[in-house]
DRENZA-743149 format. One record per residue: y negated, x, z of N, C-alpha, C in turn; residue in three letters. Coordinates in steps of 0.001 Angstrom, whole numbers, plus 500000, padded with zeros to 6 digits. Example, Ala and Ser with C-alpha at 12.3 -4.5 7.8 and 13.67 -1.06 7.14 Angstrom:
! DRENZA-743149
505690513190507800504500512300507800503300513200507800Ala
502250512850507080501060513670507140499970512900507870Ser
This chain:
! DRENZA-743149
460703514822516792461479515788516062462953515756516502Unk
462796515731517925464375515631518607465225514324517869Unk
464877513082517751465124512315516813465585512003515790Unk
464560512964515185464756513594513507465894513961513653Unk
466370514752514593467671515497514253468939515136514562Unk
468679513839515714470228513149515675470208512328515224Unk
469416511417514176469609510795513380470465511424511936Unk
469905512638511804470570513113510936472024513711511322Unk
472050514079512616473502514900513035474567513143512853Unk
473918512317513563474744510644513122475206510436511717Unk
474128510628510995474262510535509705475058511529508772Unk
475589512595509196476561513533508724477793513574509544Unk
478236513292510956479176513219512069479908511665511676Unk
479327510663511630479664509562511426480861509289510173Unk
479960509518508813480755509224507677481685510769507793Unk
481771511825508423483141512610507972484140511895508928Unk
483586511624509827485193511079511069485616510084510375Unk
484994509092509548485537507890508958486108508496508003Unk
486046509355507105486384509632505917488562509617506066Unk
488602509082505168490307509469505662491083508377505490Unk
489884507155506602490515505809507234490930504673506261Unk
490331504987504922490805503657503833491909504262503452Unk
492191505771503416493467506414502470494767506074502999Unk
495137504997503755496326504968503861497166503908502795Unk
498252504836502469499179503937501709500095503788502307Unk
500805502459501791501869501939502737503310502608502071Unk
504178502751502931505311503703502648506110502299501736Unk
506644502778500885507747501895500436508971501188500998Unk
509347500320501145510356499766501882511520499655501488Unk
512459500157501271513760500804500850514426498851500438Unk
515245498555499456516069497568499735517504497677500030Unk
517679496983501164518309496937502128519205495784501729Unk
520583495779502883520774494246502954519786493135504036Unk
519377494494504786518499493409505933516713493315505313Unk
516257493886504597515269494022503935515199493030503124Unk
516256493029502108516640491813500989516676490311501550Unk
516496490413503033516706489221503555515382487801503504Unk
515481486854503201514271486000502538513484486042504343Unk
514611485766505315513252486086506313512625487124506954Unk
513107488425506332512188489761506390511246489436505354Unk
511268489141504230510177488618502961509010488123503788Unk
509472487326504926508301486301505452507628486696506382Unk
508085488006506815507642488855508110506556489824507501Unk
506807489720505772505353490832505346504193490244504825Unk
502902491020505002501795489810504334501979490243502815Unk
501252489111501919501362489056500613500693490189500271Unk
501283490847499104500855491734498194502004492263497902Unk
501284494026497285502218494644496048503373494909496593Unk
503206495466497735504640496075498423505222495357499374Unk
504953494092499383506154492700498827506513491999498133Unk
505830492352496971506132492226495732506797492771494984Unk
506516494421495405507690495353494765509259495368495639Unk
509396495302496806510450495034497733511083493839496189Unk
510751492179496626511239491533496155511782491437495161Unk
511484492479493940511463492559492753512708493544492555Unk
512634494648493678513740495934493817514854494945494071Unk
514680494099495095515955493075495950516259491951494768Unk
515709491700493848516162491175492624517026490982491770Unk
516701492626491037517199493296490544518028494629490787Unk
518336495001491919519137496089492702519060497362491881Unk
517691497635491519517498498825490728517763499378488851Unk
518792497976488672519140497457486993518081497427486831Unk
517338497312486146516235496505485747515617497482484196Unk
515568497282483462515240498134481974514418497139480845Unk
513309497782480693512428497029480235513267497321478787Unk
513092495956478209513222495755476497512557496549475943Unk
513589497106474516512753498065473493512310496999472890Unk
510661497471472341509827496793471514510244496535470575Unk
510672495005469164511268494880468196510133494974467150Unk
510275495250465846509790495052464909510603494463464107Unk
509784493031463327510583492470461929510037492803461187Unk
């Protein structure tokens, strides 16, 4: 019975302490002149938010999507 019950106290203690640990998002990285730099680019691992950096350092915040045309 004793068993019974820290299996279950594991089984409710466990997944709340984890709960939390996937929610982190990564803060945005401002563009910079030292940010904009191709070997800060190489100092981050691949994905969105070096992707979005690169894209900000691009375009320096210009950036305006085309109005849709109709002929």
């Amino acid at each position: 019975m004793k068993a019974l019950i820290r299996v279950a106290l594991v089984m409710v203690i466990v997944p709340a302490a984890l709960t939390g640990c996937w929610d982190r998002t990564a803060t945005p990285i401002e563009p910079t002149a030292e940010s904009c730099s191709p070997d800060f680019y190489k100092t981050l691992p691949a994905g969105k938010q070096r992707d979005n950096l690169v894209e900000a350092c691009m375009t320096k915040g210009q950036y305006r999507a085309a109005a849709p045309q109709t002929f």
